[in-house]
N, C-alpha and C positions, 0 to 999 in steps of 0.2 A: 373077213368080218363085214357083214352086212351094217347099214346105215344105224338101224334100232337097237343094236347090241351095242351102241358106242358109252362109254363110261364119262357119264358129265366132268366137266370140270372141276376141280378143287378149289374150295376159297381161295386160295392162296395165287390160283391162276386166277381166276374171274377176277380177285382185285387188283394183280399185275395188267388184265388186257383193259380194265376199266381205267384205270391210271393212264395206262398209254394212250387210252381213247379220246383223256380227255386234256392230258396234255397236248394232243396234235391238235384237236379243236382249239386250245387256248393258242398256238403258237400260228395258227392259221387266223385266228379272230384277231390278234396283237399287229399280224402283217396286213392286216387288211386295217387295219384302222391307222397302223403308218401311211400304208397308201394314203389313205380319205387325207391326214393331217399334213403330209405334203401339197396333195392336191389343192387344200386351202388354204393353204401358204402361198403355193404360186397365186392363189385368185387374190388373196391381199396384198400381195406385191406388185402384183402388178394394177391394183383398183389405187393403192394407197403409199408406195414404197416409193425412196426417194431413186429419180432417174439418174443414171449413169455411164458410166467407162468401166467393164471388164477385163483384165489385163490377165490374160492366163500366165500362170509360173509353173503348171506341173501340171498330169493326167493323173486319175485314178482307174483305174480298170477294175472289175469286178464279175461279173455277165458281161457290162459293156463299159464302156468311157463315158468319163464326163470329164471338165476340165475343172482345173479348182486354182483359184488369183485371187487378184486384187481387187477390189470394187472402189474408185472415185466416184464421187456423186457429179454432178455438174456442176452444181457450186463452188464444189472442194469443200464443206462443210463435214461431208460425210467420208470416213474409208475407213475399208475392214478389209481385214487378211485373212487367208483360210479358205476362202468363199467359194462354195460350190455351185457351177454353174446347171442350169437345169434349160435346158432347151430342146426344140423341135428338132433339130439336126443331130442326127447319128454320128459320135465321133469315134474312129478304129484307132487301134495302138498303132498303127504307122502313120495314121495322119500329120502334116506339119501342124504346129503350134501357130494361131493366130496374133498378131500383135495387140491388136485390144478389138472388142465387141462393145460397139455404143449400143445406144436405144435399150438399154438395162434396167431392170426393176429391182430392188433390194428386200429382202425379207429378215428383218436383223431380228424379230422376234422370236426364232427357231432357234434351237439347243444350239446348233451352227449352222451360222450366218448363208443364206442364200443368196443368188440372183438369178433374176427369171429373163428370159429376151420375149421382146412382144409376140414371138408365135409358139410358145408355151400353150398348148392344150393343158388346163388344169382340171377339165372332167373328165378328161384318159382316166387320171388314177384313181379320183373320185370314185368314177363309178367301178374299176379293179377292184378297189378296198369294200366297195360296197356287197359286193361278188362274195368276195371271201369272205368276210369279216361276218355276213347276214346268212345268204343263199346258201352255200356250201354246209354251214352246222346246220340250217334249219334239212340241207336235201340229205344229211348224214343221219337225223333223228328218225326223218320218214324211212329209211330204208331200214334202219333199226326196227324201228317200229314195225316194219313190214315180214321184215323177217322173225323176228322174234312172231308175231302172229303165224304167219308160214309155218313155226315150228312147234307150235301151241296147236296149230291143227291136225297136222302131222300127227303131234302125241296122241290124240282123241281120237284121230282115226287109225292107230297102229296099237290101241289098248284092247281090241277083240269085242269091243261093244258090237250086239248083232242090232242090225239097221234093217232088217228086214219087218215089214209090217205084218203083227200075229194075227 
């Protein structure tokens, strides 16, 4: 079966791949904007949150580790449990458990409770989220776009139109 003899697709398909199309775009655009909203949680945590004592109680592992405790503010005014730790350092599932981590920034305005250490990069994710969430749908439409032309050309020049000048 040659290329031009292919039998379009059927409603039924064209709106199952258009669904899937635009499902992946939304659940790509959804992670990219958690990123960016993390990302600016760490920068207000650490511009405006109150300073602390991090006391890890447990790991999460997932792709990688973070650790997740306790947070004391310095005063003792402030503590929160649950708290995920978001920092600069790479922690593995065989790591030891640290006793507490000062110099802590607290982000309690998050669905749940963060804390940042002062070498948090918070425009790593920023600009990741920015990545996905913008660049990515926009480079999916161009190539859409591209193709779909590519094959609209294709058709015009595979209908036996003579192009030769009379």
């Amino acid at each position: 079966m040659n290329r031009t003899s292919r039998k379009p697709l059927s409603t039924g398909k064209k709106i199952l791949v258009w669904t899937l199309a635009l499902f992946s775009l939304a659940v790509v655009c959804l992670g990219g904007l958690s990123l960016i909203a993390d990302g600016l949680g760490g920068r207000r945590a650490l511009s405006e949150g109150p300073v602390g004592t991090f006391t890890p109680t447990d790991r999460e592992c997932e792709d990688s580790c973070t650790w997740v405790g306790t947070f004391t503010s310095a005063d003792g005014t402030v503590t929160a449990e649950d708290v995920k730790l978001n920092d600069a350092v790479t922690v593995h599932y065989g790591d030891p458990m640290p006793t507490s981590i000062d110099d802590v920034h607290l982000d309690d305005e998050a669905t749940r409770p963060a804390a940042y250490t002062a070498d948090y990069n918070w425009r790593a994710p920023v600009i990741k989220g920015v990545v996905l969430a913008l660049v990515l749908p926009l480079l999916a439409v161009f190539f859409l776009m591209l193709v779909r032309r590519r094959r609209r050309l294709r058709m015009v020049g595979h209908q036996g139109f003579d192009r030769s000048c009379s």
